[in-house]
C-alpha positions in Angstrom: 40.7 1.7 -2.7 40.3 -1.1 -0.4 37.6 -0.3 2.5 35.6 -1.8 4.9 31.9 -0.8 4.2 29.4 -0.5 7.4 25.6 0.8 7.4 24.0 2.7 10.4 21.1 0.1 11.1 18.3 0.0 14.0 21.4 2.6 16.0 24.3 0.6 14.9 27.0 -0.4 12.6 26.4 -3.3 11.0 29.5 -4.4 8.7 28.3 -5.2 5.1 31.9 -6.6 3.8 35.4 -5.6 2.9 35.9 -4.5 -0.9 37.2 -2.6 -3.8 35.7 1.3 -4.1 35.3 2.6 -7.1 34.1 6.3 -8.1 33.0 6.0 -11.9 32.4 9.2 -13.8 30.8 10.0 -16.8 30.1 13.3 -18.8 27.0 14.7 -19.8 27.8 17.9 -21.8 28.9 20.6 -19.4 28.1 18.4 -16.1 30.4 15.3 -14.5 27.7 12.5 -13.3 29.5 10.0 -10.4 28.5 7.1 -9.2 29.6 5.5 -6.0 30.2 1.8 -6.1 31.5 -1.4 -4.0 32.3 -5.1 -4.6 33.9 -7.6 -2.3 37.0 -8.7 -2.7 36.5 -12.3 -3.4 33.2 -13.0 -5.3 32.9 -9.2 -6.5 28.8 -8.9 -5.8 28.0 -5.3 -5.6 27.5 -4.1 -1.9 26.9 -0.2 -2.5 25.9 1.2 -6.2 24.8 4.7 -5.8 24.9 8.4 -7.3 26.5 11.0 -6.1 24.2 14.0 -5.5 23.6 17.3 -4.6 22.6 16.5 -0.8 24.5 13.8 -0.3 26.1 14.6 3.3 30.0 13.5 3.5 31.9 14.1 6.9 35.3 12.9 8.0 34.5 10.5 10.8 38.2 9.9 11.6 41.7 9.5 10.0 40.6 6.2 9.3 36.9 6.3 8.4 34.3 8.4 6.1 30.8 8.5 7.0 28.6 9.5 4.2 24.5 9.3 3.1 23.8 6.9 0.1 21.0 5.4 -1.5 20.4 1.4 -0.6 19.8 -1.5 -3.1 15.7 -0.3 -1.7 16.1 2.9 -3.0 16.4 4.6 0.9 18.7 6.9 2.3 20.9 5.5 4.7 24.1 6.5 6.4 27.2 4.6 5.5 30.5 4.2 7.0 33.9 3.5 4.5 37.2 2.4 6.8 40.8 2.2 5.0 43.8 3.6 5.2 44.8 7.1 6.2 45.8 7.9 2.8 43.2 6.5 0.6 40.5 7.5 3.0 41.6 11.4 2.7 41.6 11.0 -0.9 38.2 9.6 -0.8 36.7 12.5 1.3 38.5 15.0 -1.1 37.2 13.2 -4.3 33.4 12.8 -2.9 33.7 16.3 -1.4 34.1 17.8 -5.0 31.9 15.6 -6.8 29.1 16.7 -3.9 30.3 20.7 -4.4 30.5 20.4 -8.2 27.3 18.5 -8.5 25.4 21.3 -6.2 26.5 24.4 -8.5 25.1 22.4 -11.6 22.1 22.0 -9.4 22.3 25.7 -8.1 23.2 26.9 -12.2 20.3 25.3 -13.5 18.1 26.8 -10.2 19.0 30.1 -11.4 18.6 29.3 -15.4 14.8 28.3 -14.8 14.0 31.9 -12.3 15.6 33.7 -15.1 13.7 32.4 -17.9 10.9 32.0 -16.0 10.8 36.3 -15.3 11.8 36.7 -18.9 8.7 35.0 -20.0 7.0 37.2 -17.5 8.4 40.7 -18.7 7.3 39.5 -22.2 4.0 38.4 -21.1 2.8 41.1 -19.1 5.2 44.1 -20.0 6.5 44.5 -16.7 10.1 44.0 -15.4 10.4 42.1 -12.0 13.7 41.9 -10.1 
């Protein structure tokens, strides 16, 4: 989608450039990995290239607008603002918003995986069965 990309700097929005959004996904056996990237228009030098995660917070700002948290060129969490149309911008939330849930059940799946083998290895250990 075309968007307007801002970032939330010393308490305000400072525009970083107008550009092409892209959401590039790969598989990785049963998981869907996501990345998050920008170019401008013109020259295409990357403004935004950043993965999706589990944490990553996404709100609807307005019809217009998504504000999300995304890793700078630095490496640091900062808070990001994407502007288009009405359209595009809903089917950005939506599309982040399901990357974001799908990527925290992997997260939560494999949580789960480790306590479970984790008390197997204890019961065998130590003969006693822990809830």
């Amino acid at each position: 989608m075309n968007c307007k990309l801002y970032a939330w700097v010393n308490g305000s929005w400072q525009e970083r450039g107008r550009g092409i959004l892209r959401l590039n996904d790969w598989d990785a056996g049963q998981e869907i990995h996501s990345r998050l990237v920008i170019r401008t228009q013109g020259t295409l030098t990357v403004m935004l290239n950043t993965k999706v995660w589990a944490e990553m917070s996404i709100e609807r700002a307005s019809s217009k607008s998504v504000r999300f948290t995304a890793l700078d060129a630095d490496g640091q969490p900062k808070i990001f603002l994407a502007m288009g149309s009405p359209k595009d911008v809903d089917l950005l939330y939506n599309s982040l918003e399901w990357r974001v849930a799908t990527s925290r059940s992997h997260t939560h799946d494999d949580g789960n995986t480790e306590s479970s083998k984790k008390a197997k290895l204890d019961e065998a250990e130590t003969g006693t069965v822990t809830s």
